[in-house]
N, C-alpha and C positions, 0 to 999 in steps of 0.2 A: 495509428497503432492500435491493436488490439486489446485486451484486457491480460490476456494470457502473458502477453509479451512486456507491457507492462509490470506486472507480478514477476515474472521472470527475469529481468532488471533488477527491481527489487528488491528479489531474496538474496541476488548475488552479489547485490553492493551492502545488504545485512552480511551476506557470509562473511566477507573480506573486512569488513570496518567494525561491526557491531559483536557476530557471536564469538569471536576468541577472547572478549573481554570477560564474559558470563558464564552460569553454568548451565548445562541442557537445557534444564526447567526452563530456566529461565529466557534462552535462546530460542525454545519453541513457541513461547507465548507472544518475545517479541515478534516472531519471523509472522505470527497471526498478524499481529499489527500492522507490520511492513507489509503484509500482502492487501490487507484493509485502506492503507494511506496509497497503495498503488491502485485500486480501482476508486478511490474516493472520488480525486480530483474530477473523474468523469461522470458525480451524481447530478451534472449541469447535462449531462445528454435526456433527448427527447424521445423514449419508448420508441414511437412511430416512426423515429426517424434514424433508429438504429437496432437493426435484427438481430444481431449479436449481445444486446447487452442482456436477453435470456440465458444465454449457452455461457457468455462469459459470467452472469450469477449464479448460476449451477455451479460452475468452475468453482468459481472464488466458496462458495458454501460448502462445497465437496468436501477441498481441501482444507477450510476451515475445522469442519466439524470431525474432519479426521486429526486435527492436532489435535481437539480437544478431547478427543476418546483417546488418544497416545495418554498426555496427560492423565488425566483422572482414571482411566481403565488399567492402565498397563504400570503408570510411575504413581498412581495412588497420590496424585496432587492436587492439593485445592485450589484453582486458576481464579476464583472471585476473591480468595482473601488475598494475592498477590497482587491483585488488577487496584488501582486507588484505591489500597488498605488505611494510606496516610487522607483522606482528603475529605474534606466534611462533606456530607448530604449536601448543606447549600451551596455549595460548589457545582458537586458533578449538576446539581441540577441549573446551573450557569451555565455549565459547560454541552449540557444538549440540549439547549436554547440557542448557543454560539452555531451548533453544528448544524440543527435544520435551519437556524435561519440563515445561514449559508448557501445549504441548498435550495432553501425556496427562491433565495437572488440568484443562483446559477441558474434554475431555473427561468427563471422571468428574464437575466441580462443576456443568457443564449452560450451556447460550449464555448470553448475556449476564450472568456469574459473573466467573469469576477472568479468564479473559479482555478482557473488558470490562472490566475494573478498576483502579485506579492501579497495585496491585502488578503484575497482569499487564502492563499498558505498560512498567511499569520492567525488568523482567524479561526482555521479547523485545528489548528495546531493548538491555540489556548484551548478550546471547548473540548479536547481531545485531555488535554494536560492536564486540566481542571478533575477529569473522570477518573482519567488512567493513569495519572501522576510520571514517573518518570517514563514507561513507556511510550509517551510521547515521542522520544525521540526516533523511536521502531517507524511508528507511524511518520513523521516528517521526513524521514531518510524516504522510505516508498512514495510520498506526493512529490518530492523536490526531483527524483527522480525518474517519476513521472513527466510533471513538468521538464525536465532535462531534454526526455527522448523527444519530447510531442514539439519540441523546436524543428525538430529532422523533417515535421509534415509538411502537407499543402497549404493548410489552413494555417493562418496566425493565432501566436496566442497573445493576447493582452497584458502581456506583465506590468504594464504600469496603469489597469483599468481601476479610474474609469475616463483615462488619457488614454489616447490612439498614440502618444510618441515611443511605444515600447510594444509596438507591435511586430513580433519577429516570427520568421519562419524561412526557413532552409531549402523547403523543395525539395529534397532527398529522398522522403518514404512518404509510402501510402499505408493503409490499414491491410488490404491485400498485394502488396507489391514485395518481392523478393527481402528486400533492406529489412522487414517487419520479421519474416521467419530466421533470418541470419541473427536480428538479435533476440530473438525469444531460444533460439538454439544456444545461441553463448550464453546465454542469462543462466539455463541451467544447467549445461557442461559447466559451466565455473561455478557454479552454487553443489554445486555434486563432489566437486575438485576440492574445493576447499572444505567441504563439510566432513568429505573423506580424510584428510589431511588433519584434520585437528581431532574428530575423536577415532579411536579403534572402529576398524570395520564391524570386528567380532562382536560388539560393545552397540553397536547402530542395530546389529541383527536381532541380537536379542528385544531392543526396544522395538524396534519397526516390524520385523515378521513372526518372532516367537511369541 
């Protein structure tokens, strides 16, 4: 699966679960998150050996850096005192220790390895936790649900690495093969559905194009 379609998963399993509990503010920073924990899990891919993962960080920064101008441009919010306001310096700095050194073993044990794996989810997940304090969860909904779709591949993933007994994969989709754009299209028809659905359209417009 691609990055796009991944994120697009994602945000729509934020729409449905996470943002009718919060307020905008605070649904836009998460949905940052969940789009972050949905390209995470694939910081185990190798440059060379995947063309997409420029176009997909374009992607993923575009959209980024456009919540972040919503925010602070437009709703006058301060996004770092909200992001681990509660959580000491020695922490966060545990906690992005926790996170490259995850990547540097995705790196070294190869995609769908440690990465993909329970330990690796629990692991980005505290280093994530540790920074961002409860937006953790933003982030953990997007990798879990990454992991979720990337079962439907060719490739297996290692969920029980660094055991081969929990190596699964479905055979159902490819990164270009039809299954991939059917769910990056539902991801956000239903991210669009529900987002419309909970707050006023008139109320989105003003934030998003006025």
């Amino acid at each position: 699966m691609t990055g796009k379609t991944h994120a697009a998963v994602g945000i729509c399993g934020a729409a449905f679960l996470l943002v009718p509990k919060v307020d905008i503010k605070t649904a836009l920073v998460g949905i940052g998150f969940c789009i972050i924990g949905s390209y995470a899990t694939d910081a185990d891919l190798k440059v060379s050996k995947a063309g997409h993962v420029f176009t997909d960080a374009i992607y993923a920064g575009v959209i980024l850096t456009a919540l972040y101008l919503i925010l602070t441009l437009k709703m006058h919010y301060n996004v770092s005192a909200l992001v681990g306001k509660d959580m000491p310096s020695q922490l966060k700095i545990m906690g992005v220790l926790l996170i490259v050194g995850s990547i540097v073993l995705g790196r070294i044990t190869g995609h769908r390895k440690y990465m993909h794996s329970l330990i690796g989810f629990f692991v980005m997940n505290l280093g994530v936790g540790l920074i961002a304090g409860s937006f953790v969860i933003w982030f953990g909904l997007g990798y879990a649900l990454h992991m979720i779709v990337d079962l439907l591949n060719e490739k297996p993933e290692e969920l029980l690495f660094p055991l081969h007994a929990g190596d699964i994969c479905f055979h159902l989709a490819s990164s270009d093969g039809i299954l991939n754009w059917v769910l990056a299209a539902g991801g956000y028809v239903g991210f669009i559905y529900k987002i419309t659905s909970i707050y006023n359209l008139s109320y989105l417009q003003s934030i998003f194009i006025k």
